[in-house]
C-alpha positions in Angstrom: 29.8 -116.5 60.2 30.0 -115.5 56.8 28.8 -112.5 54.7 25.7 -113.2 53.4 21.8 -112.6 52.3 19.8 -113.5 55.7 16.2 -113.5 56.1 15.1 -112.3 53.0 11.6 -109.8 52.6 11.8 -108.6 48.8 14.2 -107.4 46.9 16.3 -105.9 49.8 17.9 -108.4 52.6 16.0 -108.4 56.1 16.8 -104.9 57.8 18.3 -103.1 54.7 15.0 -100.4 53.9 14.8 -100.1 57.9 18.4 -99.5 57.6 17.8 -97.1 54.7 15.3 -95.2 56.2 16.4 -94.4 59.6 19.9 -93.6 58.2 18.1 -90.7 55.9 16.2 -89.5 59.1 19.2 -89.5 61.5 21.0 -87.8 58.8 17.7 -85.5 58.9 17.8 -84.7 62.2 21.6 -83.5 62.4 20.9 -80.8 59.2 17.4 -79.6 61.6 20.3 -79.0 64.3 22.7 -77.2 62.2 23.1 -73.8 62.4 23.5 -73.0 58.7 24.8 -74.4 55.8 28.8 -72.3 55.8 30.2 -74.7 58.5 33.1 -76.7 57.7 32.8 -80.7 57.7 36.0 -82.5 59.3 38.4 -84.2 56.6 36.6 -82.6 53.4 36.9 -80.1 50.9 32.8 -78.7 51.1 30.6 -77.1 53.5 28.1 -78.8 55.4 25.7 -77.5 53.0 27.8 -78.9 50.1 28.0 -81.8 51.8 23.9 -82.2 52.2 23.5 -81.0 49.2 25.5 -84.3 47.6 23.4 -86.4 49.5 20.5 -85.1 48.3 22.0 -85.2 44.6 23.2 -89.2 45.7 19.8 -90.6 47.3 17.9 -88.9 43.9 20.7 -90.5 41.8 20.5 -93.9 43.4 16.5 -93.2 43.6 16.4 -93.2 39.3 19.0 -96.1 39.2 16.4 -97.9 40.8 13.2 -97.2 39.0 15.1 -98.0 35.4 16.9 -94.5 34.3 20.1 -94.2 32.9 22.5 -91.6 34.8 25.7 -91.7 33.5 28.1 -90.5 36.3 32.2 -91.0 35.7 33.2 -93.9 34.8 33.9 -95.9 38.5 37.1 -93.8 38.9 37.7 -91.9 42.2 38.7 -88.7 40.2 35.7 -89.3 37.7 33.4 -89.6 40.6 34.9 -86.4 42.2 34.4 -84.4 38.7 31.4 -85.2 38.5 30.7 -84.6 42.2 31.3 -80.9 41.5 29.5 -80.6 38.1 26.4 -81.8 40.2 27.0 -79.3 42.5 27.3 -76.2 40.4 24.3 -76.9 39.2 22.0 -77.5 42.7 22.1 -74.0 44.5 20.2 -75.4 47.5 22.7 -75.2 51.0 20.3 -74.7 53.5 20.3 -77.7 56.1 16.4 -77.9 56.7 15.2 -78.0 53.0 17.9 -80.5 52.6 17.3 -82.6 54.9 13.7 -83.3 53.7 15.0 -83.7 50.2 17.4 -86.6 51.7 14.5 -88.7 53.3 12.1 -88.4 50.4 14.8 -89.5 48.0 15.6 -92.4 50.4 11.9 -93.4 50.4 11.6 -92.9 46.2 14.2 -95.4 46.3 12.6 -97.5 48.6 9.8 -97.9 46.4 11.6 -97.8 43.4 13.8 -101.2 44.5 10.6 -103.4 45.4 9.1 -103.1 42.2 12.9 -104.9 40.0 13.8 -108.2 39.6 16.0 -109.4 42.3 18.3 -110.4 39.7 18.4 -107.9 37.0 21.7 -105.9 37.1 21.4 -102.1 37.6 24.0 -99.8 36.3 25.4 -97.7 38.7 29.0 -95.3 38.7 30.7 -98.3 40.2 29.5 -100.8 38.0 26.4 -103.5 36.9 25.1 -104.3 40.2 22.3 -106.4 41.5 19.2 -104.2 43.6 19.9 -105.4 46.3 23.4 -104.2 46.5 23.0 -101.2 45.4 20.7 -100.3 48.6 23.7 -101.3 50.0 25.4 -98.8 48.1 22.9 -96.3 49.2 22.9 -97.0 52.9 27.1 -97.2 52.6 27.1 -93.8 51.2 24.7 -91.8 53.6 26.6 -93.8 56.4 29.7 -92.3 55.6 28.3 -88.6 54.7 26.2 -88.6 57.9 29.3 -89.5 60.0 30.6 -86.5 58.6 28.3 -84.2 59.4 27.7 -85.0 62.6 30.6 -84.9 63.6 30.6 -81.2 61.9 27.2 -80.1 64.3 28.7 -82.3 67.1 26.2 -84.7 67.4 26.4 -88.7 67.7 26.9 -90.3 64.4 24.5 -93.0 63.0 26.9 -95.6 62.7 26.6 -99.0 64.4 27.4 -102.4 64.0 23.8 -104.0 62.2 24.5 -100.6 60.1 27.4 -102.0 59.1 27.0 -105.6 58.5 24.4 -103.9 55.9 26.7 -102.8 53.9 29.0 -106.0 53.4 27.2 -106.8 50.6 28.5 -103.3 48.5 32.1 -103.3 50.3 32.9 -106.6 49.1 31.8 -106.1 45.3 33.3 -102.3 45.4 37.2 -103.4 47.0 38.2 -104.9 43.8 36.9 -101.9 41.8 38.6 -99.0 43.7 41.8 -100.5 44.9 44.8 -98.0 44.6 47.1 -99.1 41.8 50.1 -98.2 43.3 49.2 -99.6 46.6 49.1 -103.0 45.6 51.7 -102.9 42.7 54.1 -105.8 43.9 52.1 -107.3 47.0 51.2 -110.5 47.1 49.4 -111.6 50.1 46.1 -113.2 51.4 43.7 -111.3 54.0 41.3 -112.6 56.6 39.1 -109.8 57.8 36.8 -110.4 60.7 34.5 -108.0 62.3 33.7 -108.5 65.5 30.1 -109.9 65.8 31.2 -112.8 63.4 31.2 -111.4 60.1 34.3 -112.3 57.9 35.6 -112.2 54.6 39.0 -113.0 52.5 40.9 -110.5 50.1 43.7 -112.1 47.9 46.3 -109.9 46.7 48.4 -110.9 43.4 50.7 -108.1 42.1 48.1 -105.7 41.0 45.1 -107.9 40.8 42.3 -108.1 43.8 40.0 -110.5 45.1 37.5 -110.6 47.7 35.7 -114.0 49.0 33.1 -114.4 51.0 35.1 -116.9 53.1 38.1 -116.4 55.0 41.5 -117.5 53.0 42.8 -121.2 54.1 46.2 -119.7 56.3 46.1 -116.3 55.7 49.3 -113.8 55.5 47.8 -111.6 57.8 44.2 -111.6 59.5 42.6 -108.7 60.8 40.2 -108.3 63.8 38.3 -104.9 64.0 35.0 -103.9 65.5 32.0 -103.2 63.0 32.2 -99.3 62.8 36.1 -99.1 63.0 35.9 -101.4 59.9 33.6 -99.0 58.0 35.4 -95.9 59.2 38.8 -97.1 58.1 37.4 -98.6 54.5 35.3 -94.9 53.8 39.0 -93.0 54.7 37.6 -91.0 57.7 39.6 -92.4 60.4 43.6 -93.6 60.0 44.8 -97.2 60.9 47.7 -96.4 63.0 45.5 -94.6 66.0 42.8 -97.2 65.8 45.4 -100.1 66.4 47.0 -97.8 69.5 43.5 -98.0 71.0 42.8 -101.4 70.2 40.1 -101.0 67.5 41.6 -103.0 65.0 44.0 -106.0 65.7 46.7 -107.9 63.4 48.5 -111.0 63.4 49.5 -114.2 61.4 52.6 -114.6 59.2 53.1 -111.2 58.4 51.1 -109.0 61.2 52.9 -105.9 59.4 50.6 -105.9 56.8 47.7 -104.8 59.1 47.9 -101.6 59.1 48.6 -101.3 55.1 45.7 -103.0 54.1 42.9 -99.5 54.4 45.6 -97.6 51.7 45.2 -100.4 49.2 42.0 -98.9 48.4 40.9 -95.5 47.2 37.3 -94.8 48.5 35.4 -93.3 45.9 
């Protein structure tokens, strides 16, 4: 099976504001739990309350994308996109977990009802780029996905991640790859990708000396295909977990022509 839009019901595929919205209220429900805002989030930089406080900031962003503003926020860069990160922050003092946690689901629902009312096919501008509605909910539910994985792992809670979550968010991760792949990374490769999540999902991405594609179907002999359960997949792509563990446990599988590659293919990108 390929990626694609399945079943339809408005402007967002079948699943994607269910998706959406119980995302925002798992993520709710770990900031109720949380002690306080101070506590330190695993693999980042902020608090937790920095932390909720960006995704409060995020779902209100994505929330006037959809309803027709203009934001202008960096310009698709990762460090862009960081800068501006932190000028959004100095400027929202709110930390506290429980005020935003209600902030994060009523931005998730503004966007909700902001989304129905575009036309399917009328671009939105967004900091990574012109894209169509219904990829940019996939935009919103990739962002909180990876967020809420982070913070609850920071209160020690289960994360919200599984696989229909994931296959939700396809749609974004294959527009966004050739948008923040590492220049350096991919400087001199040439080589063609099968990625298949396990479940059925697959996709191609075709490396040419700097320049990066991604297809919706599988390359024809691929250098090197990948195998890799749904949330691995996501967890590797977002930066939060590292390839050489998950391929000790058997997470994530390589072979073909050049099985070596395997584990190099998360650093070709930069997640925003």
């Amino acid at each position: 099976m390929t990626v694609g839009r399945v079943g339809a019901v408005g402007v967002l595929p079948e699943g994607l504001s269910e998706a959406i919205r119980g995302t925002a209220e798992d993520i709710a429900a770990v900031l109720r739990a949380a002690p306080g805002g101070d506590g330190a989030v695993p693999r980042s930089a902020w608090t937790l309350g920095e932390a909720a406080a960006h995704l409060a900031q995020a779902n209100a962003l994505m929330a006037d994308l959809a309803a027709g503003h203009e934001r202008p926020y960096g310009d698709g860069t990762p460090g862009s996109l960081a800068a501006a990160n932190e000028r959004a922050l100095a400027g929202f003092p709110e930390r506290a977990p429980g005020p935003l946690a209600e902030m994060i689901t009523d931005r998730a629902e503004a966007f909700l009802a902001a989304v129905e009312e575009r036309d399917p096919e009328q671009l939105v501008v967004t900091p990574l780029g012109a894209l169509r509605p219904a990829v940019l909910g996939s935009y919103l539910l990739t962002h909180m996905l990876g967020h809420g994985y982070d913070l609850a792992l920071a209160v020690g809670r289960p994360h919200m991640l599984d696989a229909r979550r994931v296959g939700l968010t396809l749609p974004f991760m294959i527009e966004a790859m050739p948008r923040v792949t590492d220049p350096a990374a991919v400087a001199g490769l040439t080589a063609r990708f099968a990625v298949r999540l396990r479940g059925g999902q697959a996709f191609g991405v075709l490396v040419a000396d700097g320049a990066v594609e991604v297809t919706h179907e599988p390359p024809f002999r691929p250098d090197c295909t990948i195998l890799t359960e749904p949330v691995t997949f996501l967890l590797l792509g977002l930066g939060r977990v590292d390839p050489w563990p998950v391929i000790a446990r058997g997470r994530a599988l390589g072979w073909g022509r050049r099985p070596w590659l395997a584990p190099r293919f998360p650093r070709l990108f930069r997640a925003p």
